[in-house]
Structures are given as structure tokens and as C-alpha cells.
C-alpha positions in Angstrom: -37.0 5.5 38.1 -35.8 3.2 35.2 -34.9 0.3 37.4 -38.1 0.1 39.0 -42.0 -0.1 38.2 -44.8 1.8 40.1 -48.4 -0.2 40.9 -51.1 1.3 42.6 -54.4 0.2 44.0 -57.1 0.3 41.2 -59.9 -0.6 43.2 -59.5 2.1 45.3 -59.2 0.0 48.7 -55.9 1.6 50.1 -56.5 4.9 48.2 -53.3 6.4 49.3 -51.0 3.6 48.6 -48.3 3.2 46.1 -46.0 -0.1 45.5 -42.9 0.4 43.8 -41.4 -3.1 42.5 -38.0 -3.7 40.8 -38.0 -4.4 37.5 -35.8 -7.9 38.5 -39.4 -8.9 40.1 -42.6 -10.8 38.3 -45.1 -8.0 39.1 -47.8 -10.0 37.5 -47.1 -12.9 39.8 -47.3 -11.0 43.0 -50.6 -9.0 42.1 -51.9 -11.7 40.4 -54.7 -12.0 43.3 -55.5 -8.1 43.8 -56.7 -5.4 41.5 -53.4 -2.9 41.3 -52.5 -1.8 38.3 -49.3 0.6 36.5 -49.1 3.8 37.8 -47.8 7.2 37.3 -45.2 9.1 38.9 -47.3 11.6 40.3 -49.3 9.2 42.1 -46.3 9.0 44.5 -46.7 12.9 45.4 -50.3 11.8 46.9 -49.1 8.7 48.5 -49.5 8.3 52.2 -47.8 4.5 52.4 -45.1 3.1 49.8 -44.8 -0.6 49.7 -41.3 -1.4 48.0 -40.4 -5.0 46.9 -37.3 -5.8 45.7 -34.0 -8.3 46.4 -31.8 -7.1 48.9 -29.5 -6.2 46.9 -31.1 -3.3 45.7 -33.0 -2.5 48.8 -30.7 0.8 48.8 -31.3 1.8 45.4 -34.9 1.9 45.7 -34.9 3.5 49.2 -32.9 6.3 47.3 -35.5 6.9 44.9 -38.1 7.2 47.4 -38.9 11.0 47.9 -37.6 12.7 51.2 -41.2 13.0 52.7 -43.6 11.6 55.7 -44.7 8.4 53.9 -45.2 5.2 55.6 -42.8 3.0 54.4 -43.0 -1.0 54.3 -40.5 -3.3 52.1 -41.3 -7.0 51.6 -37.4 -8.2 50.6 -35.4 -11.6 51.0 -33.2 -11.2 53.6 -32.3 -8.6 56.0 -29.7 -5.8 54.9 -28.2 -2.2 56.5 -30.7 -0.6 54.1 -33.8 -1.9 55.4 -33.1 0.6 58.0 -34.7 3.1 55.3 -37.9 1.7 55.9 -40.6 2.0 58.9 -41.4 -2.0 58.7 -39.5 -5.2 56.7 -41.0 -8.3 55.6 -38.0 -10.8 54.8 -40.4 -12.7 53.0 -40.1 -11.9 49.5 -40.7 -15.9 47.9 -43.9 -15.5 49.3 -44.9 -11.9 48.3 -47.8 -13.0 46.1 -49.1 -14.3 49.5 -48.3 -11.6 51.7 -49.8 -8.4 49.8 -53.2 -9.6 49.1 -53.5 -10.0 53.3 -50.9 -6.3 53.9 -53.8 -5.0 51.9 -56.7 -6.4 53.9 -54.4 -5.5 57.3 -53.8 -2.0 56.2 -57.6 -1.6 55.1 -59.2 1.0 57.7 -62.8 -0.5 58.2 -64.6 0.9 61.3 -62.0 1.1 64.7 -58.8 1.5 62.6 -57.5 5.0 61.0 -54.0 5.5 59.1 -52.9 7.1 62.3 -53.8 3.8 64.4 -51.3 1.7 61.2 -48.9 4.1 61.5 -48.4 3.9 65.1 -47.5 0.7 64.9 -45.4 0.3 61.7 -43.5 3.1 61.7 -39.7 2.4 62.8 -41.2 -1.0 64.1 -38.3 -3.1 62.2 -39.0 -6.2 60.9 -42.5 -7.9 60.6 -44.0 -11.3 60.3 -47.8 -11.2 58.3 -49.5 -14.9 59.5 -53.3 -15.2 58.4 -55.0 -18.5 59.9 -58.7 -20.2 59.5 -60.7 -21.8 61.9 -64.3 -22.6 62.6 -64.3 -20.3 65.7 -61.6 -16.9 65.6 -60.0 -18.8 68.6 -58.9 -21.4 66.3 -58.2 -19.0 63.4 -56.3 -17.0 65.5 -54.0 -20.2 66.6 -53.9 -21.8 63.3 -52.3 -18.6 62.3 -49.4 -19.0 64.6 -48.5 -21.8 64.1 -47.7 -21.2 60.7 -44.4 -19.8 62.5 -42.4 -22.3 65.0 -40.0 -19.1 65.6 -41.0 -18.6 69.3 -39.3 -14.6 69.3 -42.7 -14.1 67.4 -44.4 -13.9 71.3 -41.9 -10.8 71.9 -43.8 -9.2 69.3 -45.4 -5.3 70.8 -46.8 -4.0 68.3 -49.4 -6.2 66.5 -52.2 -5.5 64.1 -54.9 -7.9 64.0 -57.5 -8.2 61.3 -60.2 -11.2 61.8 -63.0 -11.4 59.4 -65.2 -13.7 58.4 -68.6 -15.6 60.5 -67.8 -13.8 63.6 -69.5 -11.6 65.9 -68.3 -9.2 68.6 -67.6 -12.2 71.4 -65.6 -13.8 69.1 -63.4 -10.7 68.4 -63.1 -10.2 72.4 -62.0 -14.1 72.8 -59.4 -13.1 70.0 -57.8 -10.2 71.4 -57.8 -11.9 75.5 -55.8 -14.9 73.5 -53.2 -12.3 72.4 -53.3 -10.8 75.4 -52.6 -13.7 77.4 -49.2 -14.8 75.3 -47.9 -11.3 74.5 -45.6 -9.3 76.1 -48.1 -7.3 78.7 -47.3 -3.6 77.2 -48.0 -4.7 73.7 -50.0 -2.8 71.5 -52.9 -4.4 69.9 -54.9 -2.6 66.6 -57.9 -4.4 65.7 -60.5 -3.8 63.1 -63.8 -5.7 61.5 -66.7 -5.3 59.8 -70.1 -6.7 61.8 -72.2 -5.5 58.5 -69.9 -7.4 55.9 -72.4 -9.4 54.7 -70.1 -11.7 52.5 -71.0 -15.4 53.5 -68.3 -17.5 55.2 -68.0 -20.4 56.7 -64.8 -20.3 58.5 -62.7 -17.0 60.4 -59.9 -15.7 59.5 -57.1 -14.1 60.4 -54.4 -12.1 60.0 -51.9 -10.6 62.3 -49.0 -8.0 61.6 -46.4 -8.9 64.5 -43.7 -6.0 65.0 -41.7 -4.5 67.5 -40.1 -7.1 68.1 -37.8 -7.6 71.6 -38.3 -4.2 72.6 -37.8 -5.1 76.1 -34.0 -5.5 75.8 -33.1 -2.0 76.5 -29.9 -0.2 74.8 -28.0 2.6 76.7 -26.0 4.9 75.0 -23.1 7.0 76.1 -22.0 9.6 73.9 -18.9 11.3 75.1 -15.4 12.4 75.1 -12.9 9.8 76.0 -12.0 12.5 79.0 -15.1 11.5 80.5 -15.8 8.0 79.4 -14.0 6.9 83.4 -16.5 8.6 84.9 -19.6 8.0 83.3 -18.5 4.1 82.8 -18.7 4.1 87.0 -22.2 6.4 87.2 -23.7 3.6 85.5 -22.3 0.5 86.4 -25.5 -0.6 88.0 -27.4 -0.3 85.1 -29.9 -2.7 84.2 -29.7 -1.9 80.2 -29.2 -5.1 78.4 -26.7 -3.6 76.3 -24.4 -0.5 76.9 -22.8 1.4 74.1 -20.2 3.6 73.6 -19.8 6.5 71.4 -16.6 8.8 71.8 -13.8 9.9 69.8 -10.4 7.8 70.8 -9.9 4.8 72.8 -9.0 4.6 76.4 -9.0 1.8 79.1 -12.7 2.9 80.0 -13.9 1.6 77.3 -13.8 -1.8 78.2 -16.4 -1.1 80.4 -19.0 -1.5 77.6 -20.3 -4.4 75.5 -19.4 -2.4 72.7 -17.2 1.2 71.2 -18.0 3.3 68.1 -14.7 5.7 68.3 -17.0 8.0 65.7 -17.9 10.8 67.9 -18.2 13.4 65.6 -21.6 11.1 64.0 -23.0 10.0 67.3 -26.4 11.5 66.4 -26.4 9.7 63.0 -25.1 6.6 64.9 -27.6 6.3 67.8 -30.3 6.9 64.8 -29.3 4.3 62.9 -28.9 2.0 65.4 -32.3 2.9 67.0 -33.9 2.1 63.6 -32.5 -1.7 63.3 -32.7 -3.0 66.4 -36.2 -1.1 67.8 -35.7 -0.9 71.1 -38.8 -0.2 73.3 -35.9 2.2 75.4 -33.0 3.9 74.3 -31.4 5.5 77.2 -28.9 7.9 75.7 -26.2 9.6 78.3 -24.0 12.5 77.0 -20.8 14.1 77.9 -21.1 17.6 79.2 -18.4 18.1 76.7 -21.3 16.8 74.2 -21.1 18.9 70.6 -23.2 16.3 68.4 -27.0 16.4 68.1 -29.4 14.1 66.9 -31.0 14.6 63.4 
């Protein structure tokens, strides 16, 4: 792992963490806030989470040196790539990384509600992610001070959401939070919440931060994998279908085809294909259809 450094947390807050930053990023900068320090490869073997940071460009270098295993994976990059498909969750944020990790860290941070398994839930193959922290004198205003740091209105298609308020609050307060994000997400969205009641750190305002993923998951995709023998017949059994998108897998093109918003003639990789597509666009249902002259199977 020459090309890259690895940090972990020295204060012991996310125990199980381990960020892995290229060597082309000011590590100092971005941790200037929070206590991580150099680590050693064998931290990585006791990982649970890996946060990568690096330019796009060598997004798939460093995925390649992550080990094959069940981490939770999370990369804070510049702009979006085919690579980033290698992660559970993207931030294309990486200007403002020394922002973003001191408020991943307090997001991530189980308290009382919140257990790894609650994070992972939501992060893992969620796609791309938006972190927005906010103040306010009441959580209300915190809460809506925090979006509107963002005018990008797809933020509201957002289902899976992690919200972390802390500060002079009490347990109203946290209930008037969540019924705001309740009332202006998607109805099925998934909502994580933690705080601490006995933090006895004084503040004078709220804050807090969100983790908005998952995003358009209503715009279903339906897949047909099958030989071009049968594409005719299956394009008619579902021409009533209410997918937003329908896509084709099969091996050679034939008029049939033209019956879907798009064709892969890769047959043989339909598994790998479906996957992969799965993974970047996170739909919240992927319909796939196959052939009975189906060989392929997903990995």
C-alpha cells in the first residue's frame, strides 16, 4: 500500500474504523479537527468500517487495495466515477473533507439507540450521500438551517437518512425533529436517530447533522435477462409495466429489442451486469425477469 496512507481513530471513538487516504491528499488538513492518528496495517484486519479519501482518479486503485471482506465501506472523493460502485456510500465532496469527517465521525458514533448494525443498514450499497450539519436555537431550526445548506431539491428523495442532533435539547425536541423529516421525506424512508440526554457538555445552540442516502429509490428498474429467442415474448408479458426503466440483457440483437429503454448484448455477464448496475443507481426495486433459457447467475 505505497500509494496510500492509513489513519485510525486514536481516541478510540469509532473503535473499529480505519481511513485510508492517498498519498496525493493533505492528511493533516483533513484531520486537523479530530484526534486520528498513523496506523498500522494490521489495524485494517480488525476494521469493521473503511473510510477511503482520494481523487477520482484513483478511486479504483484504492478500492483494489481494500481487502475482500464484510467492511463497511464509505469514500469521500471529487466527483462521481464507475469505481465508486466499490463502495457501500460516496461523498462527492472531497474540497470539503476536513469539514465532512469530524461530523461522519459524530454520525457514525453509536451513543444510546444506534448500533453498527442500525449504520450499516443504511449505508451499505446506499450510493451516493450528502452529510449537512445545521445550528439553531431550537432542533427545528437546526434541523432546517441544515438543509438549506443544499438548494439541490433531489436531496428530499433521500430514504435512507441518519440523523444525529446534539446539543441543549431534550426528548420533545428530538420528536419535533424526526416529525419534520417525516413530513418532507419520501413516506418509506428510513430514519436512524441517536443522542445523548446525559451529555452534560454546555451548549447554547442544536445541532445537527443528517446523512441523506438512498437516493430516488422509487424509480424502479426492471431487468430482462434472456436469449434473443425469447426477448418477443417477454417484451409483450410486460408491456404494462409500471418500471420507470426497463433493461435488457441478452446475447444478439433482434427487432424486440426496441422494446426497451435500453440493451446490453452481454448475456454471458448478466449477473455481474445487473450487480453493477444495482450498486450505482440504488434502486429501492429491481425487478429482474429471466429467460427460461437463463444459464447466468448472480454473484
Amino acid at each position: 500500500m505505497e500509494n496510500v496512507k492509513i489513519f485510525a481513530d486514536s481516541a478510540d471513538v469509532l473503535m473499529k474504523t480505519v481511513f485510508i487516504v492517498s498519498k496525493n491528499i493533505d492528511a493533516e488538513k483533513i484531520f486537523k479537527s479530530v484526534q486520528i492518528a498513523p496506523a498500522t496495517l494490521k489495524n485494517i484486519d480488525d476494521a469493521d468500517t473503511i473510510i477511503a479519501v482520494a481523487k477520482s482518479d484513483e478511486v479504483e486503485e484504492i478500492s483494489n487495495l481494500i481487502p475482500n471482506s464484510n467492511y463497511l465501506k464509505i469514500l469521500i472523493t471529487d466527483k462521481k466515477v464507475d469505481a465508486c460502485a466499490n463502495f457501500d456510500t460516496f461523498f462527492l465532496n472531497l474540497n470539503d473533507a476536513e469539514k465532512i469527517i469530524p461530523n461522519l465521525i459524530v454520525a457514525l458514533m453509536p451513543v444510546k439507540m444506534l448500533d453498527f448494525a442500525d449504520i450499516v443498514y443504511v449505508l451499505q450499497n446506499a450510493g451516493e450521500a450528502v452529510i449537512l450539519s445545521g445550528e439553531g436555537v431550537t432542533g427545528t431550526d437546526a434541523l432546517k438551517n441544515a438543509m438549506a445548506t443544499e438548494t439541490n431539491k433531489n436531496l428530499y428523495s433521500a430514504k435512507g437518512i441518519i440523523l444525529r442532533p446534539y446539543g441543549n435539547l431534550n426528548l420533545l425536541e428530538c420528536t419535533e425533529i424526526t416529525a419534520e423529516i417525516e413530513k418532507n421525506f419520501p413516506d418509506d424512508a428510513v430514519i436512524m436517530w441517536d443522542v445523548d440526554f446525559h451529555d452534560k457538555t454546555p451548549y447554547d445552540k442544536v445541532t445537527v447533522i443528517l446523512i441523506l442516502t438512498q437516493f430516488n429509490r422509487n424509480k424502479n428498474f426492471l431487468f430482462v435477462a434472456a436469449k434473443s429467442s425469447e426477448v418477443a415474448a417477454i417484451s409483450s408479458a410486460i408491456k404494462n409495466s409500471p418500471a420507470a426503466l426497463k433493461i435488457l440483457i441478452t446475447d444478439k440483437k433482434v427487432d424486440a429489442c426496441e422494446d426497451f429503454d435500453a440493451f446490453i448484448l452481454d448475456f454471458d455477464n448478466a449477473g455481474k451486469i445487473i450487480d453493477r448496475i444495482n450498486k450505482l443507481t440504488a434502486p429501492s426495486a429491481m425487478f429482474p425477469i429471466v429467460g427460461k433459457e437463463n444459464t447466468f447467475k448472480l454473484e
